[in-house]
N, C-alpha and C positions, 0 to 999 in steps of 0.2 A: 953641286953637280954642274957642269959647265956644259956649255950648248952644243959641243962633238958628242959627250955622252949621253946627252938628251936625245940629238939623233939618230943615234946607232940603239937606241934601246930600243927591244923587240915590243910590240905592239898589237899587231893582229896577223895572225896567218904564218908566221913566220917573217912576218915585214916587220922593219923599224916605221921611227917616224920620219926619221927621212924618205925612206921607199913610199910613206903613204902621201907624204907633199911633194910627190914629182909630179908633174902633168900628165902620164902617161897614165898614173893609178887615178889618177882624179876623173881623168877624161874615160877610164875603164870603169870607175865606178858611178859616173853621170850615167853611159850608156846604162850600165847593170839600172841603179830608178828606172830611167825609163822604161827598161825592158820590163821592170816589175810592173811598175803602175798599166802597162797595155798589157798585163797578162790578166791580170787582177778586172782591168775595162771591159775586158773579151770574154774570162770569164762571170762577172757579172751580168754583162747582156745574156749570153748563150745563157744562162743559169735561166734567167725568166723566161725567155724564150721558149726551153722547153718545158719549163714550169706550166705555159701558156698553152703549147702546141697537146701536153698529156691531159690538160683540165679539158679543153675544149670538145676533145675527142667524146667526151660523155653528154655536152651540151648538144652536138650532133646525132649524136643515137639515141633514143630515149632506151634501150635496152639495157644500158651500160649505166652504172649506179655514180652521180655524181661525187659521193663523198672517196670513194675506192680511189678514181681519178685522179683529185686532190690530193689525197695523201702520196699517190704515183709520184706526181707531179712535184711534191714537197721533197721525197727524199731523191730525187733526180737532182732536184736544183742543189741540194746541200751536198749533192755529191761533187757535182760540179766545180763548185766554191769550194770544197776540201783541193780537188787536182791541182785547182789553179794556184792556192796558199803552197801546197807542195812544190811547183810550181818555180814559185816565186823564191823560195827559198830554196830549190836547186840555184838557179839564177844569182846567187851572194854564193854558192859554193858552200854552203850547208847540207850536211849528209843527212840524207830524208829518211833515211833506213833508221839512223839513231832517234827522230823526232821520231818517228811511228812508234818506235819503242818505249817511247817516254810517255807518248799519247797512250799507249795500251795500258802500262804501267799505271799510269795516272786512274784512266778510266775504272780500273780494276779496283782501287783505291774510293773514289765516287761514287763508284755500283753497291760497294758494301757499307758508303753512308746514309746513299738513297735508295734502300730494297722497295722503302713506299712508293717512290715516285718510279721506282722502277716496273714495279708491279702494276700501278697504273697504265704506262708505255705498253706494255707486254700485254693486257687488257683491253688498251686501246686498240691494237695491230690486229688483234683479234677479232674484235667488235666488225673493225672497218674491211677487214678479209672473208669472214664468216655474214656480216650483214645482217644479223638478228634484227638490225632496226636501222633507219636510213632518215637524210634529211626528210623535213615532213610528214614523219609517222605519227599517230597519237599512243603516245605507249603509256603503260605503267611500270614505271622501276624503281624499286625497292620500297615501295609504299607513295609514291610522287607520282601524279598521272600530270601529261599534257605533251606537247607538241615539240617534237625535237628538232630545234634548229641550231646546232652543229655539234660535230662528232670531232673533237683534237686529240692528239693522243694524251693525254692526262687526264682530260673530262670531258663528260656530256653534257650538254647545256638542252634543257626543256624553257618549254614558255608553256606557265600553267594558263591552266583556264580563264582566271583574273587577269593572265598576261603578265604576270612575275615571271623572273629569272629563277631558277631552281638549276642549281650544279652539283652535279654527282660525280664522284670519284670513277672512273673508267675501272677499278677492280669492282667496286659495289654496283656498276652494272654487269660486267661478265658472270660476278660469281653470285647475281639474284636472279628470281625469278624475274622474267620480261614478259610482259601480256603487249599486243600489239596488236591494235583495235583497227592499221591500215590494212592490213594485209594481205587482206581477202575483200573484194568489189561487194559482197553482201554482209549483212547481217540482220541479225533475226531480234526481232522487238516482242518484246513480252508484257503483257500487264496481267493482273487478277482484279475484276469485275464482281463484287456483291450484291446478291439481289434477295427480296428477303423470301423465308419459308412458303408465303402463300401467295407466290408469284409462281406464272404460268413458264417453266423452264421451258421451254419450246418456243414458246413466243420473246421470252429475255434473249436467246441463243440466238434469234436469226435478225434482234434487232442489233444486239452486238457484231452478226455478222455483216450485214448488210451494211453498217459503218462503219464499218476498216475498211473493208472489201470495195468499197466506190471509192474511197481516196484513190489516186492515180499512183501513190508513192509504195501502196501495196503490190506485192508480187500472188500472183496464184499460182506461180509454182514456184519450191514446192509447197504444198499443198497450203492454209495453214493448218493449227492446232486450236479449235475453240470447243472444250471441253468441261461440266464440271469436274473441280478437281480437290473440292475440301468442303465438308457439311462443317460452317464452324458454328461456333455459339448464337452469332447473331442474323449469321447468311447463309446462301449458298451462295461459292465463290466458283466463279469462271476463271480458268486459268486460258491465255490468249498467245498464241506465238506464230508470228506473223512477220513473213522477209520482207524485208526493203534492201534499198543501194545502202552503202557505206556514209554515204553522208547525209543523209535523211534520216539517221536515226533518234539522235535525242530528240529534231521537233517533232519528226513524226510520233514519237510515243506521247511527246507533252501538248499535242493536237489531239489523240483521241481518244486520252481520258477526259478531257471537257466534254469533246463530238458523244463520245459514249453516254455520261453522266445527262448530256441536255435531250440524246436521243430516247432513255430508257423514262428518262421524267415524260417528253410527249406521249408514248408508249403506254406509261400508266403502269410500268413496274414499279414495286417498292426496292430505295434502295435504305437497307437499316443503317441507323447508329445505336451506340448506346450515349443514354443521356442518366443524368443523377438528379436524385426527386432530394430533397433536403426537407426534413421532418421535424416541423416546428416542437420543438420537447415543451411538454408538462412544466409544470413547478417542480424544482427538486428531482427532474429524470435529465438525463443527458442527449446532446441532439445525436440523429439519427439516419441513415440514407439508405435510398431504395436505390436500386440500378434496374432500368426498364429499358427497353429497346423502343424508340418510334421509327 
């Protein structure tokens, strides 16, 4: 092949190679980069920007849920970033109508190799639209209790009690039960109090009462509940339910079964257990036990 036919062979567009080394396509395709690269610049900034300006909005109102924002924010920015790639490839003179169609194609394609991952997305949108549980809630989902600190669309991420990481699949929380222990400013603390059969119930009842009831962390309204509520084997058992705030509750319950227990010993109630008597055997008999209550 000799260098006129090398020329004249068609190349790109309908141009040969001679058409693409005149200065006029070179200087028309300089401008075209640059046009791309400041579309791409422009769209990048504006993409954070409103990424920026949609998070913040919820940092401003405490009314408005900050994970909802985020996600706002996320699929703005990517929208963004998709115009400007179309964009930019209008810009070379590529027919964007045919990419979109390739894009949808393709995606279709995707969708039905990732149902799972799809289903998590679709779970996630959900979560973060509906709001069943929000940064900083203590929830339990799907058998995993602790603190959730972030909501993506594929997964949730808790921090248990130990402060481990625990990640659940955004379908295994939409489609489980969700217990959510923020979500309400009170909650109601329970114990059951054993005192034994020849204990004065009257006098057990107001000493029980009288020590929840002066913590400051106690609510008296509503009311509480200090009842017996089961003659069992070896007691009679006080069942106890008594509001506090939402976050007063596990010390405030693991305060005053000690307060309880040291109050009813001053008091002079008995509180029972049962203990095992072991019965030293004979020669030739086998040992033996008694169960007795002190």
């Amino acid at each position: 092949m000799n260098l006129d036919t090398l020329l004249n062979t068609e190349i790109w567009n309908g141009k040969s190679l001679g058409d693409l080394l005149t200065l006029d396509f070179l200087a028309s395709l300089f401008g075209n980069v640059l046009a791309a690269v400041l579309i791409l610049v422009v769209g990048l900034v504006l993409a954070g920007w409103a990424k920026r300006r949609i998070t913040n909005l919820s940092k401003r109102h405490q009314r408005l849920d900050e994970t909802l924002f985020e996600f706002l924010g996320s699929i703005l920015s990517y929208a963004i970033i998709a115009f400007a790639f179309l964009f930019v490839l209008n810009t070379f003179g590529v027919q964007t109508t045919s990419v979109v169609a390739v894009i949808g194609a393709a995606g279709l394609a995707i969708g039905l190799a990732l149902q799972g991952t799809l289903s998590n997305i679709a779970a996630g949108v959900m979560i973060i639209f509906f709001r069943p549980i929000k940064n900083g809630d203590f929830v339990e989902v799907n058998g995993q209790m602790g603190t959730v600190k972030n909501i993506s669309l594929n997964f949730t991420e808790l921090a248990s009690l130990s402060n481990t990481q625990i990640i659940i699949p955004n379908s295994e929380v939409w489609g489980n039960t969700i217990v959510n222990y923020s979500i309400y400013p009170t909650r109601r603390a329970e114990w059951v109090f054993g005192v034994g059969y020849g204990s004065n119930l009257k006098t057990a009842e107001d000493i029980i009462r009288d020590t929840i009831m002066s913590d400051p962390r106690s609510h008296a309204e509503p009311e509480p509940f200090i009842q017996v509520n089961n003659l069992g084997d070896f007691s009679v058992d006080f069942l106890v339910r008594v509001w506090c705030d939402r976050a007063d509750l596990f010390q405030f319950q693991a305060d005053m079964k000690r307060k309880v227990k040291e109050a009813l010993d001053t008091g002079g109630i008995d509180i029972p257990f049962p203990t095992r008597t072991l019965v030293q055997p004979q020669k030739g008999e086998q040992a033996s036990t008694a169960s007795t209550v002190d």
